[in-house]
GUVO-730376 format. One line per 4 residues: number of its first residue (from 1); their letters; for each residue x, z, y of N, C-alpha, C. Coordinates in Angstrom, 1 decimal, decimal comma, padded with zeros to 4 digits. Each point is the difference from the previous one (the first is absolute). Layout:
NUM> a> X/Z/Y/X/Z/Y/X/Z/Y  ...
end
This chain:
1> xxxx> 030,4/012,1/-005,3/000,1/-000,9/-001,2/-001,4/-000,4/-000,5  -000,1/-001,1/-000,5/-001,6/-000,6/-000,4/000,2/000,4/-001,1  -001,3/-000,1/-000,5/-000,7/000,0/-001,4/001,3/-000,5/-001,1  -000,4/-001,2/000,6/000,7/-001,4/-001,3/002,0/000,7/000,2
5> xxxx> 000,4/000,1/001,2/001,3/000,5/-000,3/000,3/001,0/-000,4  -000,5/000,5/-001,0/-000,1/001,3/-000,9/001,0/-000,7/-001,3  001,2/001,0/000,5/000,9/-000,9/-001,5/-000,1/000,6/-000,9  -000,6/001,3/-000,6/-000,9/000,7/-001,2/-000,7/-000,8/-000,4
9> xxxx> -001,2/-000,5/000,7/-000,9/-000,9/000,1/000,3/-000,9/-000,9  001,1/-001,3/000,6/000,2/-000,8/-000,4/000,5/000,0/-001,5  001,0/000,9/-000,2/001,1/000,0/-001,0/-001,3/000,5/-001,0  -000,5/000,8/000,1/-001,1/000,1/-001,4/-000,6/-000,9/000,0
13> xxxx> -001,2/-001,0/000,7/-000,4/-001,1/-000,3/000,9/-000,8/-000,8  000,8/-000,1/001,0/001,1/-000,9/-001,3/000,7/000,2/-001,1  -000,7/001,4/-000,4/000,9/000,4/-001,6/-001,5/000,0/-000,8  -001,0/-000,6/000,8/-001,4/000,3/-001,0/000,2/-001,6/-000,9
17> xxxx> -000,5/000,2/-001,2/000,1/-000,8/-000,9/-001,3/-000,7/000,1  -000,1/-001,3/-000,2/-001,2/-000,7/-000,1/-001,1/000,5/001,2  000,8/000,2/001,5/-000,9/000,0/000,9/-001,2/-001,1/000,2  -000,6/-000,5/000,5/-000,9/-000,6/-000,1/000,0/-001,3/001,2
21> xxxx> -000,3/-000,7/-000,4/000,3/-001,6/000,8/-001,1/-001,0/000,0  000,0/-000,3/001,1/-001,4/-001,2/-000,1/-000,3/-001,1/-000,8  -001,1/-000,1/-001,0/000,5/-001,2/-000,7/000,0/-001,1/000,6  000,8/-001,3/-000,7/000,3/-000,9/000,7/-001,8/-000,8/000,6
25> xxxx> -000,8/000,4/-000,9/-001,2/-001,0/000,5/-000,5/000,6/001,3  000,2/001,3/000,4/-000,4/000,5/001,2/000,9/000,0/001,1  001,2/000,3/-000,6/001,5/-000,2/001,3/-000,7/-001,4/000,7  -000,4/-001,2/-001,2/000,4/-001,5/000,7/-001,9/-000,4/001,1
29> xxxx> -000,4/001,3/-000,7/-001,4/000,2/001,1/-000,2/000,1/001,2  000,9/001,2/-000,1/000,5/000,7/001,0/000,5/-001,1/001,8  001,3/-000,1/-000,8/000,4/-001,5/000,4/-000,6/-000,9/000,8  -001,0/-000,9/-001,0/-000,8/-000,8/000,3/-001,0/000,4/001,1
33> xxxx> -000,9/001,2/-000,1/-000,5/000,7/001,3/000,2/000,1/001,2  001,9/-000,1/-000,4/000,4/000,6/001,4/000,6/-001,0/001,0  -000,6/-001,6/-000,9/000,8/-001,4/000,4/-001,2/-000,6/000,6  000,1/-000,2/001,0/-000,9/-000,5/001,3/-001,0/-001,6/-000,5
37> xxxx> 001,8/-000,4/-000,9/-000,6/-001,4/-000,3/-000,3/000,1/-001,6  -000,4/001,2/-000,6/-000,1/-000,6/-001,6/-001,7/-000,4/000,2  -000,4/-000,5/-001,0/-001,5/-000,4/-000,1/-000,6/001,3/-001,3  -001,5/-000,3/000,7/-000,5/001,0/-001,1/000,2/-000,7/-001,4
41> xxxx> -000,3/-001,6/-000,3/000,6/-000,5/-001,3/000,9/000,9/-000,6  001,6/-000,1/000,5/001,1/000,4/000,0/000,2/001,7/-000,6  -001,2/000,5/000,9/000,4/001,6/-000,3/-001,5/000,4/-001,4  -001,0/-001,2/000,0/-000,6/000,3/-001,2/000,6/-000,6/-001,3
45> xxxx> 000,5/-000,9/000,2/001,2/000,1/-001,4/001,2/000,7/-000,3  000,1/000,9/000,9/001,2/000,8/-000,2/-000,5/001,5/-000,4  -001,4/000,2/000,3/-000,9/000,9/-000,9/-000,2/-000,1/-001,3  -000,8/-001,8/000,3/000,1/000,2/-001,9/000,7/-000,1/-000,8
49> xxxx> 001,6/000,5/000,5/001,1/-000,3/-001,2/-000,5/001,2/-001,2  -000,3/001,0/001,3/-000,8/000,9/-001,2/-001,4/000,6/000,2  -000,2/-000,2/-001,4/-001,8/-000,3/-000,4/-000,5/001,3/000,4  000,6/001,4/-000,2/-000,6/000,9/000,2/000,1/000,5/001,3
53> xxxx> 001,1/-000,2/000,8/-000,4/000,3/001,5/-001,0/-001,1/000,6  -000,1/-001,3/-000,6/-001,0/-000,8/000,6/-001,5/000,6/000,1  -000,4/000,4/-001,3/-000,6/001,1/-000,1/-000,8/000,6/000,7  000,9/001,4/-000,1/000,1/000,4/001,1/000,1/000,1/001,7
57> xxxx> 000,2/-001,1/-000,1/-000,4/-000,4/001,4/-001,4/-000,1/000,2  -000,4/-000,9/-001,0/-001,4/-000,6/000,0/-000,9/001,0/-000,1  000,6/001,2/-000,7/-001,6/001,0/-000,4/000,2/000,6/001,4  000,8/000,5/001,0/000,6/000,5/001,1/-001,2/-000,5/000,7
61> xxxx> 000,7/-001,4/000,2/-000,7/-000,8/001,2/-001,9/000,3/000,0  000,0/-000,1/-000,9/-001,7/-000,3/-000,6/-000,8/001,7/000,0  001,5/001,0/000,6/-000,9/001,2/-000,2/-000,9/000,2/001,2  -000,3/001,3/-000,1/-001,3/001,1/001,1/001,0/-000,6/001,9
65> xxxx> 001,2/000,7/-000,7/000,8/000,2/001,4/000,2/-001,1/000,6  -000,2/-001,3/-000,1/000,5/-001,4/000,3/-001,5/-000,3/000,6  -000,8/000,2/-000,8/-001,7/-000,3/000,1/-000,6/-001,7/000,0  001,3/-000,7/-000,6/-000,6/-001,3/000,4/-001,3/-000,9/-000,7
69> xxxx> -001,0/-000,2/000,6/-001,0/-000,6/-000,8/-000,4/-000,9/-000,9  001,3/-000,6/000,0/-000,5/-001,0/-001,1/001,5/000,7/-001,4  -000,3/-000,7/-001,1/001,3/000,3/-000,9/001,2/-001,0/000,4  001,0/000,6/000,0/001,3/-000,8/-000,1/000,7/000,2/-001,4
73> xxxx> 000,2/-001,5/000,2/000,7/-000,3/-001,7/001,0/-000,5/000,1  000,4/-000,3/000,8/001,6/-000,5/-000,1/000,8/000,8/001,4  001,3/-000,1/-000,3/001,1/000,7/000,3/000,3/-000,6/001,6  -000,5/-001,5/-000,4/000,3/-000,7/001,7/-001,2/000,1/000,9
77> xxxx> -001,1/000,4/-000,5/-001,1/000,4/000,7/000,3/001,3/000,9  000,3/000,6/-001,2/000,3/001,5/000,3/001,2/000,3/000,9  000,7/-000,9/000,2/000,8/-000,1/001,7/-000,5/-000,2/000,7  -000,4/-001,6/000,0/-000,7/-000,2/001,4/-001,6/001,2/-000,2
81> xxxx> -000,9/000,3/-000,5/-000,8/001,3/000,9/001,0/000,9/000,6  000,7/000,9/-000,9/000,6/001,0/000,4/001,1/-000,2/001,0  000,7/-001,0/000,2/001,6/000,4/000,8/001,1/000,2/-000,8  001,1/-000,7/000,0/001,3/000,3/-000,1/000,4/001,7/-000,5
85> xxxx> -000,9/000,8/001,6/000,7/001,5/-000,3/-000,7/000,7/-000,5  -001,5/-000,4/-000,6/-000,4/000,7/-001,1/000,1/000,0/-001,4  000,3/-001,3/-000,1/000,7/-000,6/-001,3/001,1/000,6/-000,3  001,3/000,5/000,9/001,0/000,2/-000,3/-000,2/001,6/-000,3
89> xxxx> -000,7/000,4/000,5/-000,4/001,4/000,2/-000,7/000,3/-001,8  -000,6/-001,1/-000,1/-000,5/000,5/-001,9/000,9/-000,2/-000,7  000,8/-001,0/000,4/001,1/-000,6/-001,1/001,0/001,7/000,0  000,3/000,1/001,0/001,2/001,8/000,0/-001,1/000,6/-000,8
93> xxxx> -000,5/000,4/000,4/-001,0/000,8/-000,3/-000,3/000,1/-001,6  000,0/-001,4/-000,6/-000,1/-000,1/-001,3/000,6/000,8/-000,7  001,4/-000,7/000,5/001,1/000,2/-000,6/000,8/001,8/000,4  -000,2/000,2/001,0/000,4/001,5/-000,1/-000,5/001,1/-000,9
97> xxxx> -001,6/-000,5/000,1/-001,2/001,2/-000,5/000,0/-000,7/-001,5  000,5/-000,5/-000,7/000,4/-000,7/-001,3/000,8/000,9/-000,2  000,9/000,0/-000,1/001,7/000,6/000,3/-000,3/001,5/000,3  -000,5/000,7/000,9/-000,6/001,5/-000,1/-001,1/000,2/000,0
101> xxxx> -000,7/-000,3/-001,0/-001,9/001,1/000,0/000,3/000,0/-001,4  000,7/000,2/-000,7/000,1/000,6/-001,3/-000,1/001,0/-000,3  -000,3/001,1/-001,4/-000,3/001,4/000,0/000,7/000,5/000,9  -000,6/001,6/000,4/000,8/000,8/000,9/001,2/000,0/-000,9
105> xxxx> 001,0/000,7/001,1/001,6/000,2/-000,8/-000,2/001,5/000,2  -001,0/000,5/000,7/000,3/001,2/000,7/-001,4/000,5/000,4  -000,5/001,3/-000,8/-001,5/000,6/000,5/-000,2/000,2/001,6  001,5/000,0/000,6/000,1/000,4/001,5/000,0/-001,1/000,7
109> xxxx> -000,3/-000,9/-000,7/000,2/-001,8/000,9/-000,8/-001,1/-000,7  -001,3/000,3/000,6/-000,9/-000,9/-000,9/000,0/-001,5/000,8  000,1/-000,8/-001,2/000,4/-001,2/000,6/-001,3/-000,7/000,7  -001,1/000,4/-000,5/-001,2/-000,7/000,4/-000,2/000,6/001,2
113> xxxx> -000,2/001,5/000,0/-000,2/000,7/001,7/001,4/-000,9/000,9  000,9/000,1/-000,4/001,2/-000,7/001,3/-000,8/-001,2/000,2  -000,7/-001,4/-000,9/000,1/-001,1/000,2/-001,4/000,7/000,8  -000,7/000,3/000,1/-001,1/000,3/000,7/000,5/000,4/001,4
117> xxxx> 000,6/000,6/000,4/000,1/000,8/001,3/001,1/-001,3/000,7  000,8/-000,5/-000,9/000,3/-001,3/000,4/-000,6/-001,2/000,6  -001,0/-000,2/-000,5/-000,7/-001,0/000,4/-001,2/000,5/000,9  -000,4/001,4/000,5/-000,5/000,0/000,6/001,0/000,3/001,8
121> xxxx> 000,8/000,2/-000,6/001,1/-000,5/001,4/000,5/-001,1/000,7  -000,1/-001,1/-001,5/000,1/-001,4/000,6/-001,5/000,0/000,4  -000,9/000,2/-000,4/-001,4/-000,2/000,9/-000,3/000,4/001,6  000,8/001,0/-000,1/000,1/001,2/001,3/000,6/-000,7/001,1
125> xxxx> 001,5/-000,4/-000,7/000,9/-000,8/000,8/-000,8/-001,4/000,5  -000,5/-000,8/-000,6/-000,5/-001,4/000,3/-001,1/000,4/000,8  -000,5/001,3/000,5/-001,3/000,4/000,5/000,6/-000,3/001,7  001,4/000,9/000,1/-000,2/000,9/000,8/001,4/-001,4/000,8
129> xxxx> 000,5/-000,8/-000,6/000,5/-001,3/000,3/-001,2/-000,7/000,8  -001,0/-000,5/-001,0/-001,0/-000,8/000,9/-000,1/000,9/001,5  -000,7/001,1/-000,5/-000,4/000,9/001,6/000,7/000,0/001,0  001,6/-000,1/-000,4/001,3/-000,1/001,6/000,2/-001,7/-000,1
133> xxxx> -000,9/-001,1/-000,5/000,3/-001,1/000,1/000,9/-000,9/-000,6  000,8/000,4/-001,3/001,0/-000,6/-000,4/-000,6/-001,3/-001,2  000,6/-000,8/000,6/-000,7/-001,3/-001,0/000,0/000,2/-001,3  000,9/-000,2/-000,5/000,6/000,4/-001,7/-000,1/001,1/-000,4
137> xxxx> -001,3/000,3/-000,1/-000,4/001,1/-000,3/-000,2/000,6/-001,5  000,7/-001,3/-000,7/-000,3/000,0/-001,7/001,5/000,7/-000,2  001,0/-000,5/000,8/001,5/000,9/-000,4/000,0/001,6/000,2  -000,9/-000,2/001,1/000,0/001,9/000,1/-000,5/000,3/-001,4
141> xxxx> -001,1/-000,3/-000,6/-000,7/-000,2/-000,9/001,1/000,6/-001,2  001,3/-000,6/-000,2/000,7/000,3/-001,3/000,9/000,7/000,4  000,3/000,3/001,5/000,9/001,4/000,5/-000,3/000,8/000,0  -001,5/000,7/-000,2/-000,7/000,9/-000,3/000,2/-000,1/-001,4
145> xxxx> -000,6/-000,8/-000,7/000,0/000,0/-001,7/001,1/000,0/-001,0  001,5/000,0/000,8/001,1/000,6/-000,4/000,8/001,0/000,7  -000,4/000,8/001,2/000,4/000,3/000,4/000,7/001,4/-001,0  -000,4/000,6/-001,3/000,6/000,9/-000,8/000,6/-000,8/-000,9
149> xxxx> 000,3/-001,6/-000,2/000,5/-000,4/-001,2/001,4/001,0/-000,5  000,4/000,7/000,8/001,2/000,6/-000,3/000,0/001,2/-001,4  -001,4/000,3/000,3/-000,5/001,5/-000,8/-000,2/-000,8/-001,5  -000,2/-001,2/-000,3/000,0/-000,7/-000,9/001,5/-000,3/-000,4
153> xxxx> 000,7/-000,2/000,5/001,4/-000,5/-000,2/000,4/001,7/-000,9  000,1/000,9/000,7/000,5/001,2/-000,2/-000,5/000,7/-001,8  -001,4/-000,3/000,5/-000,6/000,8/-001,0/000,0/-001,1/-001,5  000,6/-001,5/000,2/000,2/-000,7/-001,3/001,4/000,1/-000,1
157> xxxx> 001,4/000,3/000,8/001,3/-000,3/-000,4/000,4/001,5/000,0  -000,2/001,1/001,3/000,7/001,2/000,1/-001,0/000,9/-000,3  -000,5/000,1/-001,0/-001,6/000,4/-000,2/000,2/002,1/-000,3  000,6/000,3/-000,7/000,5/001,6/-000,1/-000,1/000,5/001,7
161> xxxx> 000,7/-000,6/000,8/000,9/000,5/001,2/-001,2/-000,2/000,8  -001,1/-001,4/000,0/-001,1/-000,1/000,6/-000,6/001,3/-000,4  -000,9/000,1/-001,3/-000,7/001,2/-000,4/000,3/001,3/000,4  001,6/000,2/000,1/000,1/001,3/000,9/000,2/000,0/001,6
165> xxxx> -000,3/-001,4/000,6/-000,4/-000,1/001,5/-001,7/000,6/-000,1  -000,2/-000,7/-001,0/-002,0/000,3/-000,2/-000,2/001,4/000,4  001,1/001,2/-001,2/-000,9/000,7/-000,1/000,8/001,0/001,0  000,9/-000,4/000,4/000,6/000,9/001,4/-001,1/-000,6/001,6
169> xxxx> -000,2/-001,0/000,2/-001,0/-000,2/000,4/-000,7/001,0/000,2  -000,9/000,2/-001,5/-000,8/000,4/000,0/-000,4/001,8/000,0  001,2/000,4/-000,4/000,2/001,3/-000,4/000,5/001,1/001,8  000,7/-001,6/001,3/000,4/001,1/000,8/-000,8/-000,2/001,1
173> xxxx> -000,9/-001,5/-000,3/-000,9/-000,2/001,2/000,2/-000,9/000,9  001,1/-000,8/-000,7/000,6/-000,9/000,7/-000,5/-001,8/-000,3  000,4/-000,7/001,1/-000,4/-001,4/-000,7/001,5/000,2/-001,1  -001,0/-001,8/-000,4/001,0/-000,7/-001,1/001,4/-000,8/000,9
177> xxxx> 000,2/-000,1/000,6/001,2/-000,9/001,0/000,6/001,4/000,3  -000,3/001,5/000,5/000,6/000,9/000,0/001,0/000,3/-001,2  -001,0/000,4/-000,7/000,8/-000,1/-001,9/000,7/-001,2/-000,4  -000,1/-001,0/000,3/000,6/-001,3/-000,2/001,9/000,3/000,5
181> xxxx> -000,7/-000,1/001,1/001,6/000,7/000,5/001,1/000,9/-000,4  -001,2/000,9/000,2/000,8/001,2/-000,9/000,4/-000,3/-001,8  -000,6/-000,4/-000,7/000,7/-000,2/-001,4/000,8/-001,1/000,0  -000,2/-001,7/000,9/000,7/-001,4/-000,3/001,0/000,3/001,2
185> xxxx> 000,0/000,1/001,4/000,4/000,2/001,5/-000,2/-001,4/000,4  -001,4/-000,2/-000,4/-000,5/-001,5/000,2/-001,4/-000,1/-000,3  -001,2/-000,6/000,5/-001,3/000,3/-000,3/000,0/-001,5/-000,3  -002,0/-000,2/-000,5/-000,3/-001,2/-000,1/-000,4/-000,9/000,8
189> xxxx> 000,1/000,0/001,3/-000,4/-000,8/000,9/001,7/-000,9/000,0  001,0/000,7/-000,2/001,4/-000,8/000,4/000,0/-001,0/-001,5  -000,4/000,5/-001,4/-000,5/-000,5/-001,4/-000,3/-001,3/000,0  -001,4/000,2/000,1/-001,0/-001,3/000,5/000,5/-001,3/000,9
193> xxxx> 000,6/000,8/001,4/000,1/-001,2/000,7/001,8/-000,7/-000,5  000,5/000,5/-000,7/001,3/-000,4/-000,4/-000,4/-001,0/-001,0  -000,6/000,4/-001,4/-000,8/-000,9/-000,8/-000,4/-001,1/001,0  -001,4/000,4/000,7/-000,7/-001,5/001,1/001,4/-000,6/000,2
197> xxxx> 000,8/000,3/000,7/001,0/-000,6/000,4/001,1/-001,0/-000,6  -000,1/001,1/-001,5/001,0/-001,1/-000,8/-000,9/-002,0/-000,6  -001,4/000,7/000,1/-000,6/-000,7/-000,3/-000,3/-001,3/001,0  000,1/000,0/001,0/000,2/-000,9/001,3/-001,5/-000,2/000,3
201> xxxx> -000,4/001,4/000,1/-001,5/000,0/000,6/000,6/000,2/001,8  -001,5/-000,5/000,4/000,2/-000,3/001,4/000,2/001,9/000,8  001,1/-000,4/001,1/000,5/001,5/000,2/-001,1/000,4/000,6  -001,0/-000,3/000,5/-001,3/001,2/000,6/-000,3/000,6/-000,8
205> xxxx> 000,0/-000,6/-001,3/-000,7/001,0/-000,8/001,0/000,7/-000,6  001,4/-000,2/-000,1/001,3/001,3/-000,5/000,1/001,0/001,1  -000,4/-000,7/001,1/-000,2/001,4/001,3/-000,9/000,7/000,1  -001,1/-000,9/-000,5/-001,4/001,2/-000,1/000,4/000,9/-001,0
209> xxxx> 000,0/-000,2/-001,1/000,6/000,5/-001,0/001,0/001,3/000,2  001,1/-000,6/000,4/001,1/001,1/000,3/-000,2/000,8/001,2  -000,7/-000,1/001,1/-000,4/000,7/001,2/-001,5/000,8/000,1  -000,7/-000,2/-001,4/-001,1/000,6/000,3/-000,8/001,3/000,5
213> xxxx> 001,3/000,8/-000,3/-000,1/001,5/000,4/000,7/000,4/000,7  001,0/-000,9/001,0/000,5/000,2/000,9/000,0/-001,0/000,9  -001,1/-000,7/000,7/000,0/-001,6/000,6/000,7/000,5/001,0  000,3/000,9/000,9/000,8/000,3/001,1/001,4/-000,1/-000,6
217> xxxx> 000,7/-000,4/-000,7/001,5/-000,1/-000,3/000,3/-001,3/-000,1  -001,2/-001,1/000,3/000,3/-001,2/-000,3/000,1/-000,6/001,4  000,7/-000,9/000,1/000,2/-000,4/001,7/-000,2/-001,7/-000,1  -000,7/-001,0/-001,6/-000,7/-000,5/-000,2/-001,2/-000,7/-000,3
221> xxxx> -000,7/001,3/-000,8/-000,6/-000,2/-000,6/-001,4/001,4/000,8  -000,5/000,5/000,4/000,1/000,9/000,7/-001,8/000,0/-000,2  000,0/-001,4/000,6/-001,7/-000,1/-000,8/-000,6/000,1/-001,1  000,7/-000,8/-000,3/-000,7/000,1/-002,1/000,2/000,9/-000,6
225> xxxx> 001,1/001,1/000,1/000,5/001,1/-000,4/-000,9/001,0/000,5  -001,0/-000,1/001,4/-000,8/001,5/000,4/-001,3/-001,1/-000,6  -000,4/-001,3/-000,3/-001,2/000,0/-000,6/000,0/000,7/-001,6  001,1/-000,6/-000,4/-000,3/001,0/-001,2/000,3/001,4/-000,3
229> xxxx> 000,7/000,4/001,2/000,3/001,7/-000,1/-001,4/000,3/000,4  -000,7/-000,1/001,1/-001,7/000,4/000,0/-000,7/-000,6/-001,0  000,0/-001,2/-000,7/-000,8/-000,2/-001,1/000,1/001,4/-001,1  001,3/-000,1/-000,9/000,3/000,8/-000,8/-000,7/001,6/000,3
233> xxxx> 000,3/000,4/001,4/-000,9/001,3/000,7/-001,1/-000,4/-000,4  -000,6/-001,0/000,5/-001,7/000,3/-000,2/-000,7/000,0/-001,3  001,3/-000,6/-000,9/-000,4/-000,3/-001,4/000,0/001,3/-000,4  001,0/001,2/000,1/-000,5/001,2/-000,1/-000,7/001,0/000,4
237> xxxx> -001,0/-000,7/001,1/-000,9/001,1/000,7/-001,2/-000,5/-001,5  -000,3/-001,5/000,4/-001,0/-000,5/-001,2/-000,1/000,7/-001,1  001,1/000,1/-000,4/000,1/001,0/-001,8/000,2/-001,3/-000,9  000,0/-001,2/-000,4/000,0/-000,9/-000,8/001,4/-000,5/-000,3
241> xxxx> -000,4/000,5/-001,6/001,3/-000,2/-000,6/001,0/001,1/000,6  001,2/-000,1/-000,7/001,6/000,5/000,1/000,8/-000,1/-000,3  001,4/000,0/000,9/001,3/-000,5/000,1/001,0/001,2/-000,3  -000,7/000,5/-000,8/000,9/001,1/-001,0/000,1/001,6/000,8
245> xxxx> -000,8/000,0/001,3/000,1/001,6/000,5/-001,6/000,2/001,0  -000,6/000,8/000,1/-000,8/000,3/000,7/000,1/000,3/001,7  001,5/-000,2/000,6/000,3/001,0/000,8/-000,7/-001,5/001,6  000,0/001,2/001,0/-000,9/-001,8/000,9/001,7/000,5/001,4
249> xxxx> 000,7/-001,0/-000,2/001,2/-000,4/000,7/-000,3/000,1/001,5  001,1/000,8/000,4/000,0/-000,7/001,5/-000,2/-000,9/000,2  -001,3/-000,6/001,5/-000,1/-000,7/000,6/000,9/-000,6/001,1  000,4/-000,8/000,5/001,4/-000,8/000,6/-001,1/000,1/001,2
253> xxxx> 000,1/000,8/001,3/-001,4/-000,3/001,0/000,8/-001,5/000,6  001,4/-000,8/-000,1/-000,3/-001,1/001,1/-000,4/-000,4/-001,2  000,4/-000,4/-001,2/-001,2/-001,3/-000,9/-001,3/000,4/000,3  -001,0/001,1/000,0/-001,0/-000,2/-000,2/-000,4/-000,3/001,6
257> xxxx> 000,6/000,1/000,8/000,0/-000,2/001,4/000,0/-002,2/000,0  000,7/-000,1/-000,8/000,2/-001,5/000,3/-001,3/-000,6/-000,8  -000,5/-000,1/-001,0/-001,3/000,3/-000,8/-001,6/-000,4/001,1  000,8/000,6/000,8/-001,7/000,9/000,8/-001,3/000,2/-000,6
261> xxxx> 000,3/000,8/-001,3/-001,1/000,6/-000,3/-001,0/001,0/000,7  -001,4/-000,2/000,4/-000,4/001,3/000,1/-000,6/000,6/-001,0  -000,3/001,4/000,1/-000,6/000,8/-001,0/-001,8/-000,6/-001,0  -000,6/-000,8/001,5/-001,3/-000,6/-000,7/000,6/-001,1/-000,5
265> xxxx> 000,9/-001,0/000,7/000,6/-001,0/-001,0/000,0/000,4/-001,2  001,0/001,0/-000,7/000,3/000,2/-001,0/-000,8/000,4/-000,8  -000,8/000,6/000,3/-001,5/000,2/-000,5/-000,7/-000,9/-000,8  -000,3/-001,1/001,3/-000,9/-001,2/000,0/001,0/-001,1/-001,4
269> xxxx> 001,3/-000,1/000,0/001,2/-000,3/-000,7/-000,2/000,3/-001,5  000,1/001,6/-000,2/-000,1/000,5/-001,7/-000,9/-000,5/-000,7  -001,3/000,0/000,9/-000,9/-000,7/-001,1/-000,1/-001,3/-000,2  000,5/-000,8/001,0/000,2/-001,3/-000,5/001,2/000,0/-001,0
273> xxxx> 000,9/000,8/000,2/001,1/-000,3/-001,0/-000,6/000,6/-001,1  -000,4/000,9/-000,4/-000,6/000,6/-001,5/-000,5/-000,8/-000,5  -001,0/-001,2/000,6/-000,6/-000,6/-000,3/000,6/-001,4/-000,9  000,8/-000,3/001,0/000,9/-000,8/-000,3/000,6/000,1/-001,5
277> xxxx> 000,7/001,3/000,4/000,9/000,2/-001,3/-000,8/000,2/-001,4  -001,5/000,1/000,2/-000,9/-000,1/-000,8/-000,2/-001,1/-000,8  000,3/-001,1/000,7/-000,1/-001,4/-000,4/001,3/-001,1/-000,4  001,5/001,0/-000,3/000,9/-000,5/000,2/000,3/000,1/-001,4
281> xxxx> -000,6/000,3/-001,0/000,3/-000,5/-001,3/000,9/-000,9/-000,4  -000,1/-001,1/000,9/001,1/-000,8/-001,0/001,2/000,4/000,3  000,9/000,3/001,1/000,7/000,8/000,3/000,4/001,0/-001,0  -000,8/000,7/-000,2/000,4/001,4/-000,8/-000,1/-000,4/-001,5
285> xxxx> -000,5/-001,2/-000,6/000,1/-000,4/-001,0/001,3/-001,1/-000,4  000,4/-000,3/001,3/000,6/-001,4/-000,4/001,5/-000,1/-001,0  000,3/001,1/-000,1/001,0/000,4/-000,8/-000,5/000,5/-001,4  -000,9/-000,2/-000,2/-000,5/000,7/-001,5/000,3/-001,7/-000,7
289> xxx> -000,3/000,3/-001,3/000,0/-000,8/-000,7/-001,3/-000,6/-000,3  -000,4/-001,8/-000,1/-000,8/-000,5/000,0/-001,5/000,2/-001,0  -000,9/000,6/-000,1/-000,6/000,2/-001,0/-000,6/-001,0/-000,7
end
């Protein structure tokens, strides 16, 4: 049985009150992105219906991580430099890390370490994409950087029953998807990609999502599920940031097999990613509030 056909799963999602939904100015982003024929006109007026994801975009675009040399000031510029899928990539992004980087709920689940180790896995992911050749290498980019949105779901609606995943976790030595199971009989990878899915995000990324710690169970998605199951690994050799446990997960040997990492690759890799992630400020800020 999959993730998603988890009828535990489901039936409590559906008794959560005021689960959380895309607003309309990002759903119709969304959309527009994913439409071959909309124009960047088209999808920069559908940004600025609101002033503060417009924003947002703009301080995004104009950051360290983007590096572009001149300033961008408008929203239709800031398509055409960037692309369609990096645009779409800050607009979620906005709006997710809007919606969760608020105070901790939980000393055992700091929201700023998650959004960190987060986005150094979309970094990781979009590394390790280019290296096996995959064009769209900005979608790996947000399959890595949601690949825990589940631990977010959990820890704002089922938050008690999360905190005692945390500290059984923690207390027997076990991951958090171990304990997940054992307190819900459902973890956050099946969470996340149910949400992705109600939301009509594109299914690579509800498979990355929901396959990430098991890309071998997927008989579609098999790629993107072992780039970000070896991302998320190597985000824990790094040490940066955390996703609520210290423990460093089995390795899947055919994902990292499919990968073709070698050991000096990975090497030669960390420091370009540290570096990176050094410079990814807007990213880690883009959900704060504007100062």
């Amino acid at each position: 049985m999959g993730i998603m056909e988890n009828q535990e799963l489901k039936k409590r999602l559906s008794n959560i009150k005021n689960l959380p939904s895309l607003p309309m100015v990002v759903n119709n982003v969304i959309k527009l992105t994913q439409n071959p024929d909309s124009t960047a006109f088209e999808i920069a007026e559908a940004i600025s219906q609101d002033q503060s994801l417009a924003t947002k975009v703009l301080r995004t675009a104009n950051s360290a991580y983007y590096g572009f040399p001149r300033k961008i000031t408008t929203i239709n510029y800031a398509i055409v430099v960037l692309g369609l899928n990096n645009i779409k990539n800050i607009v979620l992004s906005a709006s997710i890390m809007e919606r969760f980087s608020k105070a901790d709920a939980s000393v055992l689940f700091d929201r700023r370490d998650f959004w960190k180790h987060s986005l150094l896995c979309g970094i990781i992911s979009k590394k390790i994409s280019e290296h096996i050749g995959i064009k769209n290498s900005e979608e790996m980019f947000m399959c890595g950087l949601l690949h825990d949105f589940g631990k977010l779901i959990l820890d704002s609606f089922l938050h008690d029953e999360f905190v005692s995943a945390l500290q059984m976790s923690k207390e027997k030595n076990i991951t958090i998807m171990e304990a997940e199971n054992s307190i819900f009989g459902f973890n956050h990878s099946g969470v996340g990609a149910l949400l992705l899915k109600k939301w009509s995000l594109p299914p690579s990324l509800v498979k990355a999502v929901e396959f990430h710690h098991y890309p071998g169970e997927s008989l579609t998605a098999f790629r993107i599920a072992s780039i970000v199951h070896v991302a998320d690994y190597l985000c824990r050799r790094i040490g940066i940031g955390s996703s609520g446990d210290n423990m460093l997960p089995m390795l899947d040997k055919e994902a990292f097999k499919l990968v073709g990492l070698s050991s000096e690759q990975i090497k030669g890799m960390s420091h370009q990613i540290t570096e990176e992630f050094n410079i990814a400020t807007g990213f880690l800020n883009v959900g704060e509030q504007d100062l």
